[in-house]
N, C-alpha and C positions, 0 to 999 in steps of 0.2 A: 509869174514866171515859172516856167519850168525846167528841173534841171538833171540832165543824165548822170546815173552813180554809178560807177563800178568800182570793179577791185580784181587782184590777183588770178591776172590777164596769164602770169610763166608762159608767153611766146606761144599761145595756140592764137595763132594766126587765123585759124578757119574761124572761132566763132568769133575774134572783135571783129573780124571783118560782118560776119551777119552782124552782130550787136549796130557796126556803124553803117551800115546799110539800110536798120530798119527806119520808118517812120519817125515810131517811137523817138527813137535819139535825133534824126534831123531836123524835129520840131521843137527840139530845146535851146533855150540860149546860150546856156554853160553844159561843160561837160566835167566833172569830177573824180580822178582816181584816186584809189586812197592805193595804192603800192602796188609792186611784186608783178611789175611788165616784165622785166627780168635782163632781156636783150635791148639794146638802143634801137636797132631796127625797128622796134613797135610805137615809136616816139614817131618815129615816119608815117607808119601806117594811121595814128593818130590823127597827126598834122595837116593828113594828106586827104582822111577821110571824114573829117568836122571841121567846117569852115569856123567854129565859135570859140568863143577864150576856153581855153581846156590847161584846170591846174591839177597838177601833179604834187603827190608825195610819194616818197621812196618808202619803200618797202625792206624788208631785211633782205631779199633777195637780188635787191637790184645796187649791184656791187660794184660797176661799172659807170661811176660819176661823172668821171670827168668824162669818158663820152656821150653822157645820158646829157652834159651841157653844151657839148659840140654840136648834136641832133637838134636840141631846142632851140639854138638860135638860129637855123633855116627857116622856123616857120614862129612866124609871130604871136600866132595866136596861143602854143602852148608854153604854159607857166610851170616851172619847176620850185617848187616851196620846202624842200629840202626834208626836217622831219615831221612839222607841223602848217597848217594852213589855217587860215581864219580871216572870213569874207564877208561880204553882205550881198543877198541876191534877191530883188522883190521885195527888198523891205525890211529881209529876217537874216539874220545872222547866220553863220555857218564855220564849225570847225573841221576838221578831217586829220586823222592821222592814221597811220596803219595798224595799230596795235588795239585789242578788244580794250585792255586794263587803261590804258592810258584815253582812250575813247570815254571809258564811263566817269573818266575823272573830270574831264572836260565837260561833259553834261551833268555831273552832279555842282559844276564852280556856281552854277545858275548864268553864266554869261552869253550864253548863246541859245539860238530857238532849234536849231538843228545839228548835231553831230554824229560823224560818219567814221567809220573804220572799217577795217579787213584782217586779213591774216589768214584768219581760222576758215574760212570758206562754208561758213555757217550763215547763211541769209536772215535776215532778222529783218523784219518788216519796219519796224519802228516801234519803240518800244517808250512809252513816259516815263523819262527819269525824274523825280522829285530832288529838285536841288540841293543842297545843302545851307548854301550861301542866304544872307540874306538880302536877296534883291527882290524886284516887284515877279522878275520869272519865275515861276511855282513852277514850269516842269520843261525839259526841254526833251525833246525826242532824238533820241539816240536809234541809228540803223545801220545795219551791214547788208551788202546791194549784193553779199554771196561772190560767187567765183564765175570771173568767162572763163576759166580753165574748166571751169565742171567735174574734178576731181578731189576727193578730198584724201591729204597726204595720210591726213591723222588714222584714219581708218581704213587706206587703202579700195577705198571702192567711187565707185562713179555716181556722180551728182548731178543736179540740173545745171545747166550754165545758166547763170541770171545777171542782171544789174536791174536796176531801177529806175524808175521817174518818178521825182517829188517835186510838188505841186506846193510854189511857196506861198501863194495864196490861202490854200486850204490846210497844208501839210498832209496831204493826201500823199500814198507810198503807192505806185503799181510796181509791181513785180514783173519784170519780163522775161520770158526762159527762152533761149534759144534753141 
């Protein structure tokens, strides 16, 4: 199975719209944000623009709750998982939250084969975390799918707009830049 990843969308409208228009994402089954849509209007564009279960975590930016659950339940297909998620897709496990620190925490528990976060707008391919824990999983791969905003706040300069497609089969990451 393959599964589209993004992150911290902040309302640029122009590129989820390319991200959800490509190939790339209409040949995925799931679709996964890890936060910081920002506006509930993007929960539509979402909904409107991937017919597949698409879950959702909030982000520190996205402040507007109780609308972001008013939006969600128009369209069935997107899941709102508040500030953690944790799934199985293909086989393999998956957690997501929006935060880098709390992301590696999760991948170091050894409970899952895949974990994903955002925030920082720092793309990370996938990276083998070695667990901590003692279970049979020696490593689980931790990835940030970057920013459809394509801006990065921290340094003030312009970045690629990306998200990703992982391949739960292989755990293969591509990288797609808008």
């Amino acid at each position: 199975m393959k599964l589209t990843i993004l992150s911290d969308i902040h309302d640029n409208v122009w590129n989820l719209q390319k991200a959800l228009g490509s190939p790339e994402v209409q040949q995925t089954g799931a679709l996964l944000c890890c936060g910081d849509l920002c506006a509930p209007f993007i929960l539509k564009l979402l909904g409107q623009g991937y017919s597949n279960p698409i879950h959702i975590v909030l982000g520190n930016n996205d402040g507007d709750v109780a609308s972001f659950i008013r939006v969600a339940a128009n369209f069935p297909n997107i899941h709102l998982h508040g500030e953690y998620f944790r799934g199985e897709f293909g086989g393999r496990t998956v957690a997501m939250n929006h935060y880098p620190d709390k992301g590696r925490l999760l991948a170091e528990s050894g409970q899952y084969d895949v974990v994903c976060y955002g925030h920082d707008h720092q793309l990370n391919r996938g990276e083998p975390i070695s667990t901590k824990a003692s279970t049979s999983r020696k490593e689980t791969l931790l990835l940030n799918p970057g920013a459809i905003m394509g801006y990065n706040g921290a340094a003030l300069k312009d970045i690629p707009a990306t998200f990703v497609v992982l391949d739960t089969e292989t755990l293969k990451v591509a990288v797609c830049e808008l």
